[in-house]
C-alpha positions as CSV (number, residue, x, y, z in Angstrom):
1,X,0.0,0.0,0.0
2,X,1.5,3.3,-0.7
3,X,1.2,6.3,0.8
4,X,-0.2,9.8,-0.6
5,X,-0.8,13.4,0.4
6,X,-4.3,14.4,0.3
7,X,-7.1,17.5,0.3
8,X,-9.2,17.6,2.6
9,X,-12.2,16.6,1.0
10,X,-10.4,13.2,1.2
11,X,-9.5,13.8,4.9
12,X,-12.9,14.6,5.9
13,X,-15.5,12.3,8.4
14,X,-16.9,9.7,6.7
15,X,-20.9,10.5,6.0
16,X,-22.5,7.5,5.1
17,X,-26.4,7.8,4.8
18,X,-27.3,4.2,4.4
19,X,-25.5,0.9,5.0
20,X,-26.6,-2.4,2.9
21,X,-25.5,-5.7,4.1
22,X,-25.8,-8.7,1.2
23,X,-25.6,-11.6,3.0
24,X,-26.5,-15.1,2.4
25,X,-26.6,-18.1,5.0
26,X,-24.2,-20.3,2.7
27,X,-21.7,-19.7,-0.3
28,X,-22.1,-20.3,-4.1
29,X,-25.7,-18.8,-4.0
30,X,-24.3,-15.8,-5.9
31,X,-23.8,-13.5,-3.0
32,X,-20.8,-11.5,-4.4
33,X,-22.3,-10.8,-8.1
34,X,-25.9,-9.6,-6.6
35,X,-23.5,-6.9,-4.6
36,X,-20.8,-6.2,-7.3
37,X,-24.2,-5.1,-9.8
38,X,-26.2,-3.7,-6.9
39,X,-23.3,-1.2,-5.9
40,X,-22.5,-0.6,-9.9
41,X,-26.4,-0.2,-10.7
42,X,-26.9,2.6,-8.0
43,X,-23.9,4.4,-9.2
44,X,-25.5,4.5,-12.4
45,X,-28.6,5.8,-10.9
46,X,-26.4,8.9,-9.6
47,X,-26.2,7.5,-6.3
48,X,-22.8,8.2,-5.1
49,X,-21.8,4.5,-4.2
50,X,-19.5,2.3,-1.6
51,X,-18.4,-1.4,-2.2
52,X,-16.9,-3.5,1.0
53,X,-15.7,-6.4,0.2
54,X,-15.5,-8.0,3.6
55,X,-14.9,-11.6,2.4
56,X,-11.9,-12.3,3.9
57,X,-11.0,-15.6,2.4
58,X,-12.5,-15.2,-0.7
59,X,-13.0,-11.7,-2.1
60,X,-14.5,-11.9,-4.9
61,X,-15.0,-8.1,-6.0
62,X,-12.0,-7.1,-7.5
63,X,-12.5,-10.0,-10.4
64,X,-16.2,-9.1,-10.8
65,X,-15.1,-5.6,-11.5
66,X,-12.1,-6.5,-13.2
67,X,-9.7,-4.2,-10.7
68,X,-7.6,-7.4,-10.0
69,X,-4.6,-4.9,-10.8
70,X,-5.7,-1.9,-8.4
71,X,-3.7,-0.8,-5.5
72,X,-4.8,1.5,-2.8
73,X,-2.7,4.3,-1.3
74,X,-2.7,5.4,2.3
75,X,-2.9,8.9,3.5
76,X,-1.9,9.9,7.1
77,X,-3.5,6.8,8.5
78,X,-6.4,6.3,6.3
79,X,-7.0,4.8,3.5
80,X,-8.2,5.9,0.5
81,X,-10.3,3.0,-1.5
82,X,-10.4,2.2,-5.3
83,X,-12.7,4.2,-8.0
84,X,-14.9,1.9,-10.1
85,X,-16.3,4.7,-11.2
86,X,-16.1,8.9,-10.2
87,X,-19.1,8.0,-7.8
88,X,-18.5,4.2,-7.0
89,X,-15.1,3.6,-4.5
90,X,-14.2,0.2,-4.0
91,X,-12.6,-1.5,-0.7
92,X,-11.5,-5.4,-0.4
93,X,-8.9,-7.2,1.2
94,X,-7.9,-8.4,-2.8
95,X,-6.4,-5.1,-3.5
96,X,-3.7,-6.2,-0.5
97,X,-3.1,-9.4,-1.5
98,X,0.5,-10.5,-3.5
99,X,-1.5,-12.7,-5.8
100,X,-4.6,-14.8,-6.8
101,X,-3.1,-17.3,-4.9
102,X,-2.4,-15.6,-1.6
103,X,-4.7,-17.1,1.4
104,X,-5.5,-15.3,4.2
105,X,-4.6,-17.4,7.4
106,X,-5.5,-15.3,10.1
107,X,-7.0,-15.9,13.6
108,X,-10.0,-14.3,15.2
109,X,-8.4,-11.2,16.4
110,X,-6.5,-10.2,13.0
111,X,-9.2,-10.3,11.2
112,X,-11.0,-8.0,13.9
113,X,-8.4,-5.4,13.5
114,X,-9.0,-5.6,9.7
115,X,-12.1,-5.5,9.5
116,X,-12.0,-2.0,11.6
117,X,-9.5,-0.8,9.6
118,X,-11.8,-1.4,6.9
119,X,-14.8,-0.1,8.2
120,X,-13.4,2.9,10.5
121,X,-10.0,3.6,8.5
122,X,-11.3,4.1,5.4
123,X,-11.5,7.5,3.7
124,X,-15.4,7.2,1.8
125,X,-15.8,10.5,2.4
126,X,-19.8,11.2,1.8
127,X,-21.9,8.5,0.8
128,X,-25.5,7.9,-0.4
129,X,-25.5,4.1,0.3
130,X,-22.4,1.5,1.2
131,X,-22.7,-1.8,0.3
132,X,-21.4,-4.3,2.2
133,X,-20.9,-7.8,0.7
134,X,-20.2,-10.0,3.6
135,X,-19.0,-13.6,3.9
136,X,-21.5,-16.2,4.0
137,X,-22.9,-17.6,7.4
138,X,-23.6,-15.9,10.4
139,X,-19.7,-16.3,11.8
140,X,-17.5,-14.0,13.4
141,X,-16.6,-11.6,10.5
142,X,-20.1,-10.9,9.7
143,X,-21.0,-10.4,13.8
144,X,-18.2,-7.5,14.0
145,X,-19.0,-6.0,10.4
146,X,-22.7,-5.4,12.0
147,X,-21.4,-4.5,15.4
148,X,-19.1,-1.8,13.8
149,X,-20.6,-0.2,11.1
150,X,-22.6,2.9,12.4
151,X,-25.7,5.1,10.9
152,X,-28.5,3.3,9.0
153,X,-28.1,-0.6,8.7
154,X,-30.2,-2.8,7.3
155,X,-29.8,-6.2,5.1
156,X,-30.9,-8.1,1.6
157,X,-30.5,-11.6,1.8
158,X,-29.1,-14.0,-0.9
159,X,-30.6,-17.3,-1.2
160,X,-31.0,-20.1,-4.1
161,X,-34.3,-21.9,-4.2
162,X,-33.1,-25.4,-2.8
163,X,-34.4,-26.7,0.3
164,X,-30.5,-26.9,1.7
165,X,-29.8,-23.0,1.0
166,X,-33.0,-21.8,2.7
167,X,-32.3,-24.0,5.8
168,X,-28.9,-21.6,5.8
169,X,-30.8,-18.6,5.0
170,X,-33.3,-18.9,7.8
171,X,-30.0,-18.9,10.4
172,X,-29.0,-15.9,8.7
173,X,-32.6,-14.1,9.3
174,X,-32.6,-15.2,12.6
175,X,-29.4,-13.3,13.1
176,X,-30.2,-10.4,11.7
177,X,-33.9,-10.6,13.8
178,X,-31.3,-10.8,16.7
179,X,-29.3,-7.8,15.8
180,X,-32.0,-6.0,15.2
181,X,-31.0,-5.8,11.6
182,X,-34.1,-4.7,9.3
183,X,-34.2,-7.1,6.2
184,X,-35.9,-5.1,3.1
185,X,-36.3,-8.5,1.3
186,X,-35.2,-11.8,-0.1
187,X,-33.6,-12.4,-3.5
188,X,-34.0,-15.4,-5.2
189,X,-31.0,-16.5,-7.5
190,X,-30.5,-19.0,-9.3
191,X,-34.5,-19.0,-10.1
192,X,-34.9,-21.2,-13.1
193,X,-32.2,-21.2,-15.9
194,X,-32.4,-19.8,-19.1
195,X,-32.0,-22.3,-22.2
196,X,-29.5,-20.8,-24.3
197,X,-31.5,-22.7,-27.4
198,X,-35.0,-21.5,-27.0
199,X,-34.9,-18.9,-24.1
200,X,-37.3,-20.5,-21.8
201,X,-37.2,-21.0,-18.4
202,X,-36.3,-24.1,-16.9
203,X,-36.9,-24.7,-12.9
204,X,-34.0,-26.4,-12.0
205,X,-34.5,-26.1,-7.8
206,X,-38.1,-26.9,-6.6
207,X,-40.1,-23.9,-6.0
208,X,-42.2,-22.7,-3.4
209,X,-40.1,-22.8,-0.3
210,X,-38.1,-19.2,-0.9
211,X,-42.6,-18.0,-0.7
212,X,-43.3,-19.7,2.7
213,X,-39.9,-18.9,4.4
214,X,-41.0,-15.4,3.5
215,X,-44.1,-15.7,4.7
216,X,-43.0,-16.8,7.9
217,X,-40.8,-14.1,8.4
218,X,-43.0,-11.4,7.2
219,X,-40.4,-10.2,4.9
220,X,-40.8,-9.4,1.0
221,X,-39.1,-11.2,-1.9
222,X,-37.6,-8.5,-3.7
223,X,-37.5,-10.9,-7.1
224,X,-36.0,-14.1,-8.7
225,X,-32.5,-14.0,-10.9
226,X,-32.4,-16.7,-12.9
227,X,-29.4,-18.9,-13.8
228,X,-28.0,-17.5,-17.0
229,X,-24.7,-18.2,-19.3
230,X,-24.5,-14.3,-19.8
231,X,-24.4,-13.2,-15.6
232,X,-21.6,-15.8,-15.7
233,X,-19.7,-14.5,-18.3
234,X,-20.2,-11.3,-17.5
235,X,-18.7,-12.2,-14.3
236,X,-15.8,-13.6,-15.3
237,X,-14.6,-11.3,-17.7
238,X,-15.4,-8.2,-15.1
239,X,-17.7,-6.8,-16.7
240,X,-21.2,-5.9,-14.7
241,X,-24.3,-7.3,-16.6
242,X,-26.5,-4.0,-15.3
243,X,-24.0,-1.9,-17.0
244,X,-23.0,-3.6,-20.2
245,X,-25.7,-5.5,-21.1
246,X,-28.2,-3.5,-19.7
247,X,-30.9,-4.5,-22.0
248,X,-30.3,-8.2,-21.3
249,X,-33.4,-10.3,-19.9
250,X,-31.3,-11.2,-16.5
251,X,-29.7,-7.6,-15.8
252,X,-33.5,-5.9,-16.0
253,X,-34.1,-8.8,-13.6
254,X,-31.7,-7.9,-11.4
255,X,-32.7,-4.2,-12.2
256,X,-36.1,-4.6,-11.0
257,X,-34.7,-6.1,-7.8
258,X,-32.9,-3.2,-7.1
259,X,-34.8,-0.4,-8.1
260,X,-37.3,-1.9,-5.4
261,X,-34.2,-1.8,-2.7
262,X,-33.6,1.9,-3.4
263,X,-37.5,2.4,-3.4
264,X,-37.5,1.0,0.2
265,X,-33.7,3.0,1.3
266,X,-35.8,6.1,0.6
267,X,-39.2,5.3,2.3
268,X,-37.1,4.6,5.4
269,X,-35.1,7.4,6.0
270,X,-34.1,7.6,9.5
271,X,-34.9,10.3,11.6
272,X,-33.1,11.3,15.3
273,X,-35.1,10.4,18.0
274,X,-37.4,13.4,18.4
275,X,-36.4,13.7,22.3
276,X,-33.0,14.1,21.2
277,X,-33.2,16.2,18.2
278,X,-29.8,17.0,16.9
279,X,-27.2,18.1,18.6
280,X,-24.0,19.6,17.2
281,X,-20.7,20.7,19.7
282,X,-18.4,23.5,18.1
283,X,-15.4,24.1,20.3
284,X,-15.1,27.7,21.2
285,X,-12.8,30.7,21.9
286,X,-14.5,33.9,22.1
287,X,-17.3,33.0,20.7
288,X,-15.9,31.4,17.3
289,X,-14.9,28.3,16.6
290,X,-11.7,27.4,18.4
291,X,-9.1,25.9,16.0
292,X,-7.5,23.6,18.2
293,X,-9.8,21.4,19.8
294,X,-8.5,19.5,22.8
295,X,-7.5,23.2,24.0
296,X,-10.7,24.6,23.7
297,X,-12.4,26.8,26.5
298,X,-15.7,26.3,25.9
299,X,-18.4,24.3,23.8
300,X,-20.8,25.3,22.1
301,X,-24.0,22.6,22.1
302,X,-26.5,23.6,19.1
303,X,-29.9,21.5,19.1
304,X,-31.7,21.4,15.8
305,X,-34.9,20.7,15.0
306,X,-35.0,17.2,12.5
307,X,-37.9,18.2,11.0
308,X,-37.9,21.4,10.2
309,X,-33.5,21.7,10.4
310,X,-34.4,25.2,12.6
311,X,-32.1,25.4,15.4
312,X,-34.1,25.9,18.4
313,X,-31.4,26.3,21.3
314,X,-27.8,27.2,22.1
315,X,-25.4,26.2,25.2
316,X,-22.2,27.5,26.2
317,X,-20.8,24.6,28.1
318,X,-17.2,24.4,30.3
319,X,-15.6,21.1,29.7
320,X,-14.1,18.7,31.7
321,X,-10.2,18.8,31.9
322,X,-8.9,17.4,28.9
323,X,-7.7,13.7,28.6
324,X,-7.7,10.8,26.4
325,X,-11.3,9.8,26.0
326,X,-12.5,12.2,28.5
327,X,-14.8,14.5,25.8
328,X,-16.0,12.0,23.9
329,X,-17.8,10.0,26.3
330,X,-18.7,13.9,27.8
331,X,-20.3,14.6,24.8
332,X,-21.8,11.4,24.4
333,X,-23.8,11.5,27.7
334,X,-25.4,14.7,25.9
335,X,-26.5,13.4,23.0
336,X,-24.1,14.9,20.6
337,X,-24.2,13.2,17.3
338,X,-21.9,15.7,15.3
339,X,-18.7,17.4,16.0
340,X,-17.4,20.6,13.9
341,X,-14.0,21.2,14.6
342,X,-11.0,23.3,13.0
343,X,-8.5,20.3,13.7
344,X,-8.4,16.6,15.4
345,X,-6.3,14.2,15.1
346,X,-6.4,11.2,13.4
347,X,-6.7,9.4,17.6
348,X,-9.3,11.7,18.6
349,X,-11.2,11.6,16.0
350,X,-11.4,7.5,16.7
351,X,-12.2,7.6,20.0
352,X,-15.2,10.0,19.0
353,X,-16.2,7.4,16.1
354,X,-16.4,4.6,18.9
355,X,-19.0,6.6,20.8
356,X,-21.2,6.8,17.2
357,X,-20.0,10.6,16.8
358,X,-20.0,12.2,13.5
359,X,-16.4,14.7,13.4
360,X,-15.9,17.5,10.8
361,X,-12.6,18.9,10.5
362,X,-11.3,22.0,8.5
363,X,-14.4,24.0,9.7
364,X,-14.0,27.9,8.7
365,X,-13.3,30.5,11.4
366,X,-17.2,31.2,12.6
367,X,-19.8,31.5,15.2
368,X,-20.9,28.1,16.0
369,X,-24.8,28.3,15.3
370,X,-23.5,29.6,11.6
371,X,-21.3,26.5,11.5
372,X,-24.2,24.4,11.9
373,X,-26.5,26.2,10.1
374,X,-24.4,26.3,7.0
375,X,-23.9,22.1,8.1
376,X,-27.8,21.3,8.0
377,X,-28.4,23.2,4.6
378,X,-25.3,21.4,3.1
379,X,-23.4,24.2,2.3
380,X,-20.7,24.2,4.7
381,X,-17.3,24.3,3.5
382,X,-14.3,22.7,5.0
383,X,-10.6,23.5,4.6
384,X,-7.3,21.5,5.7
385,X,-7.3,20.1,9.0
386,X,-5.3,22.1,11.2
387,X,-4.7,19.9,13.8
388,X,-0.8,20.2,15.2
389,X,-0.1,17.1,16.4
């Protein structure tokens, strides 16, 4: 991995507005090419677009988007992930690897450490929707992906209509029930395949049971894929189906699956809890924002209205002395979802990210309730992080 200097629109907090897990109770069911076209599709849509490849020993993402040869560059500690496309970044464990051939023999806690890195070290910047293709099963990796990733998480769940893959996919819903993971839905692959003589659609698998298993967990089936030479190929040679064969009778399949997953990402926007409202702290000197943050002498706590993004009240609070950890978990007691600083480092700023704080660095020399007013309309503007450390 090499490293690069970067601007800060690359050193920036991470936004990301909605997280998709594709998961599947076993492997083969077609997991990784449902995720690779997914993340590709909504990119095409204009949706500006993450891809996780969190398959540790068997990434399958850089071959389906034919970046075998990409390497990622690192940047004061962070890492900046691949372009598929100017608004689809790419991050997998394949891009690290010296070759094809290269197996990943690691131990619980190493893959722990990665999967953080991946999930907290990685510089996505803003981001509509992330998709996270995980490995199959319900197994450690795919426990701390859900335990880590923070804002909006919910799950679409790969299956194949025989009876032995929906006995594996009805662990996986069960897990995500657990977790508290909504599910938006069930897709089907595999559904039939298509005669490459006379086109018609031959059922393979029995049918019925991918119905009744979502009938008993009250959950939609977003559509069926069928088994097709072309989503194969297409596969192989890196090469989405959605995007170069977009008129093919498979990728409008797998189109209508989709467009029914973004449907159901924008019906269920979240919205702070309306006790909490949203709360923004601006560290202050003078009444401005105070460019060195850990040497503040006051903080400014804004609460904004989520409905209406008014603000509707303004404290000027004394912190406590400052040590490692000590403001974070402050601020956290409070409610504060958001920090807008001049300058953090890259420490800080993690130790706010494991209390599910939002930081913004590079923040413009202003009064804070114009900071977050300028925030909430989206037309703040951040500069370098000034941080000194």
């Amino acid at each position: 991995m090499k490293n690069e200097s970067c601007g800060q629109k690359e050193e920036g907090a991470n936004r990301i507005h909605k997280t998709l897990l594709v998961i599947s109770g076993k492997g083969g069911v077609g997991k990784s090419s449902v995720a690779a076209n997914l993340a590709v599709w909504l990119a095409l849509q204009g949706q500006s677009a993450g891809l996780l490849d969190v398959d540790l020993h068997g990434p399958s993402v850089p071959k389906l988007l034919k970046m075998e040869e990409c390497k990622l560059f690192q940047m004061e500690g962070a890492i900046r992930p691949a372009e598929y496309m100017p608004n689809l970044k790419v991050m997998s464990i394949g891009f690290m690897l010296d070759g094809p051939d290269t197996p990943v023999i690691w131990r619980g806690p190493a893959k722990h450490g990665f999967l953080e890195q991946c999930i907290r070290g990685v510089c996505w910047s803003d981001l509509d929707i992330l998709v996270v293709d995980c490995p199959p099963g319900t197994g450690d990796e795919a426990l701390s992906v859900a335990q880590m990733l923070e804002g909006s998480l919910c799950a679409v769940v790969v299956t194949t209509p025989q009876e032995i893959s929906l006995l594996d996919v009805r662990k996986c819903l069960s897990f995500c029930r657990q977790l508290k993971i909504p599910v938006l839905g069930l897709i089907e692959n595999m559904n039939g395949l298509i005669c490459s003589h006379c086109g018609k659609k031959i059922d393979v698998f029995s049918r019925g049971g991918c119905q009744w298993l979502a009938e008993e967990f009250e959950i939609p089936i977003l559509g069926g894929v069928p088994m097709d030479p072309e989503l194969a190929r297409t596969g192989d040679t890196g090469k989405p189906i959605v995007q170069f064969c977009p008129q093919h009778p498979t990728a409008q399949a797998l189109a209508a699956c989709f467009e029914t997953i973004l449907q159901k990402l924008k019906d269920e926007q979240p919205k702070p809890e309306g006790s909490k409202g949203m709360k923004f702290a601006i560290p202050t000197s003078n009444g401005r924002l105070c460019a060195h943050f850990g040497h503040c002498g006051q903080f400014s706590v804004v609460h904004v209205d989520p409905d209406s993004r008014q603000i509707t009240k303004t404290e000027t609070l004394t912190p406590p002395p400052h040590e490692p950890g000590v403001l974070p978990q402050w601020l956290a007691e409070m409610n504060v979802q958001t920090v807008i600083a001049g300058g953090m480092g890259q420490r800080a700023q993690s130790l706010f990210r494991e209390k599910n704080i939002d930081v913004i660095v590079g923040a413009p020399d202003k009064e804070p309730r114009e900071l977050v007013q300028l925030y909430v309309s989206g037309q703040l503007k951040c500069g370098q992080n000034v941080c000194d450390h």
